[in-house]
C-alpha positions as CSV (number, residue, x, y, z in Angstrom):
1,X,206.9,294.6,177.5
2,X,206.4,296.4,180.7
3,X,204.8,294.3,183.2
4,X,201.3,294.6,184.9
5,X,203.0,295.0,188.4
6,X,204.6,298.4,186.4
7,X,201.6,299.9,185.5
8,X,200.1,299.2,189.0
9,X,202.7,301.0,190.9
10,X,203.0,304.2,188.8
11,X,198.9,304.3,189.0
12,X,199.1,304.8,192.4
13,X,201.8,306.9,192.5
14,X,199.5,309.1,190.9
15,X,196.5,308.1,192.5
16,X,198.6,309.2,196.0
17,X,199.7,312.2,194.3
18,X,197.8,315.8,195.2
19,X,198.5,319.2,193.5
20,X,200.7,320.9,196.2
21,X,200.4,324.6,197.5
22,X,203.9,325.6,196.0
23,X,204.1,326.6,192.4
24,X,207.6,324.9,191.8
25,X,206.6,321.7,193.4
26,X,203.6,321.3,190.6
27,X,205.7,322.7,188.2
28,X,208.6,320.5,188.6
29,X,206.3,317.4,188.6
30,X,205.3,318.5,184.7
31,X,209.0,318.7,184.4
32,X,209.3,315.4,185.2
33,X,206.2,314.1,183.0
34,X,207.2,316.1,180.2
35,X,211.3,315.5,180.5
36,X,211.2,312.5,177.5
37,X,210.0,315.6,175.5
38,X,212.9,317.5,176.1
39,X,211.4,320.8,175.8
40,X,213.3,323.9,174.0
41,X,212.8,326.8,171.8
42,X,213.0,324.8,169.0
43,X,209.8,322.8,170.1
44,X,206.1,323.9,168.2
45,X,203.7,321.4,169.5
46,X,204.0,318.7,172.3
47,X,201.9,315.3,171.8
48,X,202.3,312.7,174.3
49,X,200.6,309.1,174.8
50,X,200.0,307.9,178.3
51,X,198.7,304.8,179.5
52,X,197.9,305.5,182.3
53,X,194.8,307.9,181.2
54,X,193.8,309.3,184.3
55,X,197.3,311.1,184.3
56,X,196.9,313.3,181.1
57,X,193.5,314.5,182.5
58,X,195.6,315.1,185.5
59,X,198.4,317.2,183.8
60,X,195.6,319.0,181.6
61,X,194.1,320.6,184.9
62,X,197.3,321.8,186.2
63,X,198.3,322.8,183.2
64,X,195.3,325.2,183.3
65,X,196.4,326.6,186.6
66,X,199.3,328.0,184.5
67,X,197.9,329.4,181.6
68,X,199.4,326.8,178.9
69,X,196.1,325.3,176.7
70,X,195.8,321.1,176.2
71,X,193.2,319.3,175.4
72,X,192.8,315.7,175.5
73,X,191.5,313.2,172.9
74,X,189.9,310.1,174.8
75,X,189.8,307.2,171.7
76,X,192.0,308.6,168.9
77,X,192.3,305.6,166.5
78,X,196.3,305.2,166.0
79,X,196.5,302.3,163.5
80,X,194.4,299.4,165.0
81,X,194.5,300.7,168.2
82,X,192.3,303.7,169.8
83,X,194.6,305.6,172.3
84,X,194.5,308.5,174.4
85,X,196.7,311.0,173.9
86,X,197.5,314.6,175.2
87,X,198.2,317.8,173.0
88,X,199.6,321.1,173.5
89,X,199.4,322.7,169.8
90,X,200.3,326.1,170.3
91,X,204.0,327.1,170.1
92,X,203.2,330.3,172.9
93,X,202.2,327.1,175.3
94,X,204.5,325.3,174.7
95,X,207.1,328.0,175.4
96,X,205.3,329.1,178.0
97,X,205.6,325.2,180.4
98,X,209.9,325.5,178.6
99,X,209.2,329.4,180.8
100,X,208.3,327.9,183.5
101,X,210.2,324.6,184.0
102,X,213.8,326.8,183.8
103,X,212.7,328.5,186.3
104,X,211.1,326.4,188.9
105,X,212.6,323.9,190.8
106,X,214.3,325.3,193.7
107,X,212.8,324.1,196.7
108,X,213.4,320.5,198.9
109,X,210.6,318.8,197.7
110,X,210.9,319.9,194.0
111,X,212.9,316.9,193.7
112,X,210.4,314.8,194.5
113,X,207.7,316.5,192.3
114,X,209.7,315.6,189.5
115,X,210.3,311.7,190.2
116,X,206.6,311.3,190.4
117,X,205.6,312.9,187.3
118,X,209.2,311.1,186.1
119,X,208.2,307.8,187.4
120,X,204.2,308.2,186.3
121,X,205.5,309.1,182.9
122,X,208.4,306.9,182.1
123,X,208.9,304.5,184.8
124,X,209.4,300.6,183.8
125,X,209.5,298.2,186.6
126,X,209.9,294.5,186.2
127,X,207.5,292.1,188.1
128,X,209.6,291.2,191.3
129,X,208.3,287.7,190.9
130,X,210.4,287.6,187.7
131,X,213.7,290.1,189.5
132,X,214.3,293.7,190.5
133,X,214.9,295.9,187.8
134,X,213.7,299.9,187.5
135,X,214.5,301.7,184.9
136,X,214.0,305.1,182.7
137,X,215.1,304.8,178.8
138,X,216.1,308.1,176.8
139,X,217.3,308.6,173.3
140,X,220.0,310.8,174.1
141,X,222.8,310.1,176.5
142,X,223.1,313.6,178.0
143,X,219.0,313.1,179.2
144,X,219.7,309.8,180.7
145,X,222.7,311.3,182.5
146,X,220.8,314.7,184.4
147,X,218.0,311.7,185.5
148,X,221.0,309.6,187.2
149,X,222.2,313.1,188.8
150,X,218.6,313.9,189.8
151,X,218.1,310.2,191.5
152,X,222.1,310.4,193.1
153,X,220.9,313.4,194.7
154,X,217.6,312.1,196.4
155,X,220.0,309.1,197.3
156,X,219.1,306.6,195.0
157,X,222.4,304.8,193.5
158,X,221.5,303.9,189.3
159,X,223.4,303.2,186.7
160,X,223.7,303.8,182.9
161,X,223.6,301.5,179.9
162,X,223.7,301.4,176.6
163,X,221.2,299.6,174.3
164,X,221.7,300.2,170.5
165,X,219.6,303.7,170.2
166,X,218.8,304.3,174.0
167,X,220.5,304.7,177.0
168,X,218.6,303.0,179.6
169,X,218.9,304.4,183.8
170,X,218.7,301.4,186.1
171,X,218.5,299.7,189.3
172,X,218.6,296.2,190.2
173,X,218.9,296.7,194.3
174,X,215.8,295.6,195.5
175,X,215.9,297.9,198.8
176,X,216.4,300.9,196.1
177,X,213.0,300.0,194.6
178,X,211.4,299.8,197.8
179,X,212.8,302.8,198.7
180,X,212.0,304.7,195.7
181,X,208.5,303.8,195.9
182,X,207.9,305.1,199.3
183,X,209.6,308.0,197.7
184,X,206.7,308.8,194.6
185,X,204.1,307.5,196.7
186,X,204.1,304.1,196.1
187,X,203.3,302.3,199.6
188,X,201.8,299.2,198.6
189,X,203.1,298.5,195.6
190,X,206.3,298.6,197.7
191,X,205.0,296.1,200.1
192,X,203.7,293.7,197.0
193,X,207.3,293.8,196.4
194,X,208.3,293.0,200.0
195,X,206.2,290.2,200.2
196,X,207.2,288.5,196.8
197,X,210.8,289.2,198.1
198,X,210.1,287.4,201.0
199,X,208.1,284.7,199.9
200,X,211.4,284.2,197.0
201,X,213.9,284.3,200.4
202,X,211.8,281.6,201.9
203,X,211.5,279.3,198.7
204,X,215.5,279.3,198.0
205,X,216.1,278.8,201.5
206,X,213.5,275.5,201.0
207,X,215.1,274.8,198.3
208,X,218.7,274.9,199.8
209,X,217.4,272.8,202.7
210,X,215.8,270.2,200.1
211,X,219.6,270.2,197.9
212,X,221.1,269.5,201.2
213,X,219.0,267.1,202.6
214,X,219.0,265.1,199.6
215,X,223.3,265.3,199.6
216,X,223.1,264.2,203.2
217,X,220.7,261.2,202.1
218,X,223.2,260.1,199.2
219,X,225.9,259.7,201.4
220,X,224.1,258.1,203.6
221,X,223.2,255.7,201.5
222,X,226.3,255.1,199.7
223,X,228.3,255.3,203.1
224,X,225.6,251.9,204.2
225,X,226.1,250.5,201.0
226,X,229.9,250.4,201.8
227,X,229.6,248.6,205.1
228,X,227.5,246.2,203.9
229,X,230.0,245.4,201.0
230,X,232.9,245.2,203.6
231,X,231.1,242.9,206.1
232,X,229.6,240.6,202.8
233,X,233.3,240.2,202.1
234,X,234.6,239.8,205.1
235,X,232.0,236.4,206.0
236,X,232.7,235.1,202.4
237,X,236.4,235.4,204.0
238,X,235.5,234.1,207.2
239,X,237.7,237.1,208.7
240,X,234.8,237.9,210.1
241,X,234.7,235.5,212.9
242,X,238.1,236.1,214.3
243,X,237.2,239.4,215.2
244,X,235.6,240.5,218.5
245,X,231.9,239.6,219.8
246,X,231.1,242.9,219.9
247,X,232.1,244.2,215.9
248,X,230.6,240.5,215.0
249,X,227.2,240.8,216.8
250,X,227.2,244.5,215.1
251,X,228.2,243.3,211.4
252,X,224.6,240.7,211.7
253,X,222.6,243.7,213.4
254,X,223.7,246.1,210.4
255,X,223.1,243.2,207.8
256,X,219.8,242.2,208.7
257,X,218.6,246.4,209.3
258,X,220.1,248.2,206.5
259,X,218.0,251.1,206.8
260,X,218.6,251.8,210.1
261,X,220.6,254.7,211.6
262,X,223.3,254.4,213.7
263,X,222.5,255.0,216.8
264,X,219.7,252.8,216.6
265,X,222.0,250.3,215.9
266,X,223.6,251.0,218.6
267,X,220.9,250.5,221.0
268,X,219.9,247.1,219.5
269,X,223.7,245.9,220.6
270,X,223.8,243.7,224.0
271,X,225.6,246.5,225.3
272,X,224.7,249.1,224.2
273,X,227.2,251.6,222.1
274,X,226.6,255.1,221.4
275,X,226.5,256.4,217.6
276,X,230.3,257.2,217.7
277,X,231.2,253.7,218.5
278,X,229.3,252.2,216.1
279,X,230.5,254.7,213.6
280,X,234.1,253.3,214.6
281,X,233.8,249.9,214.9
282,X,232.0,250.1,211.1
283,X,234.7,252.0,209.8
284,X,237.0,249.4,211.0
285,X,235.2,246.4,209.8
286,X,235.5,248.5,206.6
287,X,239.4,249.0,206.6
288,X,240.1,244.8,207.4
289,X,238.0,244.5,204.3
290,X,239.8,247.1,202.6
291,X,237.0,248.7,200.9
292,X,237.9,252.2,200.0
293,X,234.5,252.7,198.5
């Protein structure tokens, strides 16, 4: 099911969208909202169903400008379910948009054009809290294929799968999303997607902190849990007391503050040691008791 974030972004694409100067720039947007129809000869009558229903009220108007006849329905009940659809009845109207989509589409920003109406159309774009994932989904293989040349061509990199009766054109490159929807006029649905993208960054990177904290703690904890083994054994052995004053006095300070950390330790010492030397002399009291672990 496409996602709410989906519908969002290709409403403003439209909403940012305004009927330019150039014939072959409008035409090649209804090129692009009309590809999945893949108009030909053979084509009578052309019925599509937008959800986004601002867009075929859109299309009807400049449709007008160019002599092809549509008419909207607003609530036409499909099943349980009222829908709005568009129509183009006539076979002369409908060849007459196949007329003019051959032979528009020359200009720079014709390419453009026809992402928006492709996107406004057809476009299904995951909800970046859930991943990154665009994509366009034909029938046929050779459709799926000229929209993969079309998007190589503004400089977007997609590729082509396969799903049982559909070939589906996708991204899952997060800067080619954002990027794309600066392209059709989607601004802040780009920077929703920045943000989320950010916000994700910042909760692995949490997250990585937390993992590693939590491995540090562990081996803290089992690397205390050693020395206190080793010094238990080594007064039950009495080797403790033929060793130095100094590794003695620090075996009773470790004992009797478990918890603490090494250099503080250290500082409780008669003379002082610095965090190294404690590590040492622990390790040591460690390798007469012969405690590996």
């Amino acid at each position: 099911m496409e996602s709410t974030f989906s519908k969002q972004s290709r409403t403003e694409a439209l909403d940012n969208f305004t009927f330019s100067k150039k014939d072959c720039c409008n035409i090649s947007f209804l090129k692009g909202y009309f590809f999945r129809e893949n108009i030909d000869n053979t084509i009578q009558s052309i019925s599509v169903k937008p959800d986004i229903i601002k867009s075929a009220k859109v299309v009807k108007k400049m449709l007008g400008r160019y002599d092809v006849a549509s008419y909207v329905v607003d609530k036409e009940q499909e099943g349980k379910r009222q829908v709005t659809k568009l129509y183009i009845t006539e076979p002369e109207d409908v060849q007459r948009l196949n007329e003019l989509q051959a032979r528009y589409g020359d200009c720079e920003k014709c390419m453009t054009h026809f992402l928006i109406g492709l996107f406004v159309a057809d476009g299904i774009l995951v909800n970046p809290e859930k991943g990154y994932h665009l994509e366009f989904t034909y029938k046929k293989e050779d459709m799926a294929m000229y929209v993969r040349t079309v998007l190589a061509l503004a400089g977007f990199d997609f590729k082509i799968t396969k799903r049982k009766a559909s070939y589906a054109v996708y991204t899952k490159n997060s800067q080619t999303i954002e990027e794309f929807l600066v392209t059709v006029g989607a601004q802040s649905s780009c920077l929703e997607l920045m943000g989320g993208k950010m916000i994700k960054d910042i909760r692995n990177h949490q997250n990585r902190l937390t993992n590693c904290d939590t491995a540090n703690i562990a081996k803290t904890i089992k690397a205390g849990q050693k020395v206190i083994k080793a010094i238990t054994k080594l007064i039950e052995t009495e080797l403790l007391y033929d060793l130095p004053e100094d590794m003695q006095e620090l075996a009773q300070l470790k004992l009797e503050n478990p918890e603490l950390s090494l250099a503080d330790l250290g500082k409780l010492c008669s003379e002082p040691m610095t965090k190294s030397s404690v590590n040492r002399r622990l390790q040591k009291l460690c390798s007469i008791a012969q405690i590996e672990e």
